[in-house]
C-alpha positions as CSV (number, residue, x, y, z in Angstrom):
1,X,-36.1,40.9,-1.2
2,X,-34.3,38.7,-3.7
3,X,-31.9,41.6,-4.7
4,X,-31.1,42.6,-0.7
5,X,-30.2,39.1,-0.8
6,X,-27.5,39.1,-3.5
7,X,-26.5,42.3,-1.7
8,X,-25.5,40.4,1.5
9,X,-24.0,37.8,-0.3
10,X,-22.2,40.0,-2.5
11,X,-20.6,41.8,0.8
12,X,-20.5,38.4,2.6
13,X,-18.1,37.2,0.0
14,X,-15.4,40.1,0.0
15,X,-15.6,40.2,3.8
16,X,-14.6,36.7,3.5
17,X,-12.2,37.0,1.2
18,X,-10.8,39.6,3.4
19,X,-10.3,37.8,6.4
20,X,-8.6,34.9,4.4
21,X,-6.0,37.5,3.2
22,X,-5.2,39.2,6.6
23,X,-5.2,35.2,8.2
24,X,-2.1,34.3,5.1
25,X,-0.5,37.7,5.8
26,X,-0.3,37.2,9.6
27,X,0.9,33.8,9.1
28,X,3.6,34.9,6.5
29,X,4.8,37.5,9.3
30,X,4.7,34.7,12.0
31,X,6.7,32.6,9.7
32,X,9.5,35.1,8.8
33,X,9.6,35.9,12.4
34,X,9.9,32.5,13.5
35,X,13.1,32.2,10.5
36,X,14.7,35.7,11.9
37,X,14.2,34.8,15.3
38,X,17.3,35.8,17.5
39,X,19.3,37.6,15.0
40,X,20.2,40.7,15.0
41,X,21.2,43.1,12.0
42,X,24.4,44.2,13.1
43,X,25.4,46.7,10.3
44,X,22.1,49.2,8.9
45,X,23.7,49.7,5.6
46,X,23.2,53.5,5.8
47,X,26.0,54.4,8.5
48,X,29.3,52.3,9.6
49,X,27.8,53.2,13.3
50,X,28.9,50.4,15.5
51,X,32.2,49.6,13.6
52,X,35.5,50.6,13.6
53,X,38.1,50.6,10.9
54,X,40.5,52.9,8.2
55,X,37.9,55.5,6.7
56,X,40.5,55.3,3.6
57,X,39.4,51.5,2.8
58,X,35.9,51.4,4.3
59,X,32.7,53.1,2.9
60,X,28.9,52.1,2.8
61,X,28.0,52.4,-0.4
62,X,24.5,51.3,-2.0
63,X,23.6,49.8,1.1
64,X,26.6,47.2,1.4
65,X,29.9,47.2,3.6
66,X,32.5,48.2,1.3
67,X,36.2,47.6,1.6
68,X,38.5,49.1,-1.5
69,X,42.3,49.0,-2.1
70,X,42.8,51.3,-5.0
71,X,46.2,51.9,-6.9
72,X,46.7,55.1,-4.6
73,X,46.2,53.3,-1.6
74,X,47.7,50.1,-1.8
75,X,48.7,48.1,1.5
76,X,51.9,46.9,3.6
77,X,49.7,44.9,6.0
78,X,46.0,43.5,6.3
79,X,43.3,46.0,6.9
80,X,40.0,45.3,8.9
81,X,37.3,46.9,9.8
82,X,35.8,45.9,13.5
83,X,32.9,45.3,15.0
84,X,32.6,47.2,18.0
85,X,28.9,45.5,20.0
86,X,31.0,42.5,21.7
87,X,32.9,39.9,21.7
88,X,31.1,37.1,20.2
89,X,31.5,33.8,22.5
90,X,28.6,30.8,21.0
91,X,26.9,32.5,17.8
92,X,26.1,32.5,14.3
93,X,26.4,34.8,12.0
94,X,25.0,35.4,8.3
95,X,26.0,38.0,5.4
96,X,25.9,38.1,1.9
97,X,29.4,38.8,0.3
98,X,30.5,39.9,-3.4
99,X,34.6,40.5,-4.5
100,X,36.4,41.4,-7.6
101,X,38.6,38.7,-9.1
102,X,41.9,39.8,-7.4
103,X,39.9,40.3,-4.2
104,X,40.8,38.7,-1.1
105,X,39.2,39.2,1.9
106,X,37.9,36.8,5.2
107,X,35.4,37.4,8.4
108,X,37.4,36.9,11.0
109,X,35.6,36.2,14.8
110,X,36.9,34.5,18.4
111,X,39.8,37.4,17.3
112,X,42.2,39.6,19.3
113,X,43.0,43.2,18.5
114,X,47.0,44.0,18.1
115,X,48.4,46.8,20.0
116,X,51.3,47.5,17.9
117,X,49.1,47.9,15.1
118,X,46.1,50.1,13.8
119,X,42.6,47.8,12.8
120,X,44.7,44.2,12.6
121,X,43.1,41.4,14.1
122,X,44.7,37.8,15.1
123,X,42.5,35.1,15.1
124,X,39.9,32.5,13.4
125,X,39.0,33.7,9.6
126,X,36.4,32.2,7.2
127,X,38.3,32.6,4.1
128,X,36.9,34.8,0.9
129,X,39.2,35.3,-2.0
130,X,37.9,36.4,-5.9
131,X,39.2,33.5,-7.1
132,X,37.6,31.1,-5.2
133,X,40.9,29.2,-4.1
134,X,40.6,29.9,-0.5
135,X,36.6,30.8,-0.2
136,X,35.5,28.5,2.9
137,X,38.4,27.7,4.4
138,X,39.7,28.1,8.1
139,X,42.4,29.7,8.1
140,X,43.7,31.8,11.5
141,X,44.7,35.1,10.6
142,X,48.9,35.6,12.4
143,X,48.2,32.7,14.2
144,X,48.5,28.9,13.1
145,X,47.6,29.5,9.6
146,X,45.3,27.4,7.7
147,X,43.7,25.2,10.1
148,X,41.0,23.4,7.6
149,X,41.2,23.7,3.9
150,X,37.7,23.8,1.6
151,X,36.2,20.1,2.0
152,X,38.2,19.4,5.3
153,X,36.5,18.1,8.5
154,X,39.3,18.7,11.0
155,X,40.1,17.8,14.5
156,X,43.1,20.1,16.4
157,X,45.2,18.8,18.8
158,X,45.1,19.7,22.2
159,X,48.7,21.3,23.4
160,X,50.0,21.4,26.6
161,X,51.7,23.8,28.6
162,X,54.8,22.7,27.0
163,X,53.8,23.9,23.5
164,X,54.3,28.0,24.9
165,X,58.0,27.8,24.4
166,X,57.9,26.3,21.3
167,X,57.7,28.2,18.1
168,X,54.0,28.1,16.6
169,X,56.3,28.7,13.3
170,X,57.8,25.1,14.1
171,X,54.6,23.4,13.6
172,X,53.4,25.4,9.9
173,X,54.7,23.7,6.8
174,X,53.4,25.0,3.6
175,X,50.9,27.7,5.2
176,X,49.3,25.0,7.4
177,X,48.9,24.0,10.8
178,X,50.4,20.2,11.2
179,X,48.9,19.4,14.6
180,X,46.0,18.3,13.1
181,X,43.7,14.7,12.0
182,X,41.9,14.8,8.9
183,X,38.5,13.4,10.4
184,X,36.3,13.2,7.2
185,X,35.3,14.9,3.5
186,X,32.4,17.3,3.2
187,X,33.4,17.3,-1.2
188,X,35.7,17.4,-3.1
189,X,37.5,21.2,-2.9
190,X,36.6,21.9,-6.6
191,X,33.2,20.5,-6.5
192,X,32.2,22.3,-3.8
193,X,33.7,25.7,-5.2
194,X,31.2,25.0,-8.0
195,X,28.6,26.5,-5.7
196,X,30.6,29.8,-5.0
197,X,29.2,32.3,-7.3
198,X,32.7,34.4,-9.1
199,X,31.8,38.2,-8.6
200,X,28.1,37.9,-7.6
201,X,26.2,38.1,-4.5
202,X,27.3,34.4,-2.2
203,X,25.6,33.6,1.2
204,X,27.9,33.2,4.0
205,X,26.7,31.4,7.2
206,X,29.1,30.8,10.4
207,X,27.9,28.4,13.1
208,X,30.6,28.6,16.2
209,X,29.9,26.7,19.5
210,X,31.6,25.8,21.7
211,X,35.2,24.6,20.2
212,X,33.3,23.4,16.7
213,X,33.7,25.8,13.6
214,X,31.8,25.6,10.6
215,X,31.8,27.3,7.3
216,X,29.0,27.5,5.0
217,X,28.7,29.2,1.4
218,X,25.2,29.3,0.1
219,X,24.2,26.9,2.5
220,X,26.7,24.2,1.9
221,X,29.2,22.9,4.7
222,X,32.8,23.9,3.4
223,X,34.8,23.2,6.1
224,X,34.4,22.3,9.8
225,X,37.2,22.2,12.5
226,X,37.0,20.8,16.1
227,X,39.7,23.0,18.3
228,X,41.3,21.1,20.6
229,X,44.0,23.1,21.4
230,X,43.4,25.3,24.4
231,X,46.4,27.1,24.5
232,X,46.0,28.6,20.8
233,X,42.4,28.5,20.4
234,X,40.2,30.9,21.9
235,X,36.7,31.0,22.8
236,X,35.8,34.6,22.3
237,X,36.7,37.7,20.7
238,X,36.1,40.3,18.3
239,X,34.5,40.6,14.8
240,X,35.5,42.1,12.1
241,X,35.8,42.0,7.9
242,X,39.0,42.0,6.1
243,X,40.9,44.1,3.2
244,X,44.1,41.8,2.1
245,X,47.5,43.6,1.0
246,X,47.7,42.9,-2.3
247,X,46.6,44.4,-6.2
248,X,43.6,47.0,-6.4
249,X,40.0,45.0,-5.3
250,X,36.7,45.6,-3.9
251,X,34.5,43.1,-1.6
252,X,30.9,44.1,-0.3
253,X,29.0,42.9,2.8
254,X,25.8,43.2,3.4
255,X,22.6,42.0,5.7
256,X,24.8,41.1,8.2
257,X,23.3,39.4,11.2
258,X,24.0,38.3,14.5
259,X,22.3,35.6,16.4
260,X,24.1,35.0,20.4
């Protein structure tokens, strides 16, 4: 009797023990659920299924989104590569990014596909360059240029009717958009590029809503621009990740998702 009794407690314990592991793992699962919930991955790293770009700068290649410029295929004019599931209104969006030194590259979203042009896109950009000078930025791609430099909080202007005959050109001096109010700091520009990570794997997180832009790099606020200006800003468009004209580089994406 005495040794059926170890028995059962023997087998008590490891059913026990068994039930506290399956209660931790379904919690873990609720919990990553809970942290994922609403995103969606919007590139599988296997296939470029769902995107749209110049086969001769574009690969997938060790399960990352990558864009090349190599001596034999240097460009005249930006390159992207575009997301073809939507035009992106309210969202955020998360991806990991990595570039070579000279790289320079940019996510660009709320953008407009040129006619005239193959794969070129006009619109908001969350800067990414090798060298970390421009990483975080705003800057709109063929539009009004740089709208919020690295540490900016920025308010735009609203235009009127008015401002369609008048040159954008006429209000850019030195690459940047003068219709603007500096509206507060987030950091100093080279403090905060401290956190960018030179050739190595950087989180990039993009919260748009609404007229409000902000650009985080591994999880810190970089810049963040209020668009007031309905007659250049938009409130929806396409998607898509950059190759700059410039010397030979390489810039990766990867787990990028989506959350509308």
């Amino acid at each position: 009797m005495h040794k059926k009794i170890k028995v059962f407690l023997a087998l008590f314990s490891i059913c026990s023990l068994l039930l506290f592991l399956t209660l931790i793992s379904c919690q873990t699962h609720k919990l990553n659920h809970r942290n994922n919930s609403g995103f969606v991955k919007i590139f599988d790293g296997k296939t470029l299924n769902g995107w749209e770009g110049d086969p001769a700068y574009w690969r997938v290649e060790n399960g990352s989104l990558v864009g090349e410029i190599t001596p034999s295929t240097l460009l005249k004019r930006n390159s992207f590569i575009i997301w073809r599931g939507g035009a992106p209104a309210d969202f955020e969006l998360t991806l990991e990014f990595r570039i070579t030194k000279a790289g320079n590259s940019g996510i660009n979203y709320r953008s407009e596909e040129l006619q005239d042009f193959s794969y070129a896109l006009k619109g908001y950009q969350a800067d990414i360059d090798g060298a970390s000078r421009y990483t975080g930025q705003n800057y709109e791609e063929r539009g009004r240029t740089t709208l919020a430099y690295r540490g900016q909080k920025v308010v735009i202007k609203a235009q009127d009717e008015s401002t369609i005959s008048t040159s954008i050109q006429s209000k850019i001096k030195n690459n940047a958009w003068t219709e603007t109010t500096i509206a507060g700091s987030l950091g100093n520009s080279d403090s905060l590029k401290s956190h960018i990570k030179s050739e190595d794997w950087n989180e990039c997180r993009l919260i748009v809503k609404g007229n409000r832009l902000q650009h985080y790099i591994n999880g810190i606020l970089m810049s963040d621009v209020t668009d007031n200006d309905k007659i250049n800003g938009k409130l929806k468009g396409l998607l898509g990740v950059q190759v700059h004209v410039g010397p030979p580089m390489k810039v990766e994406y990867r787990n990028i998702m989506i959350k509308q």
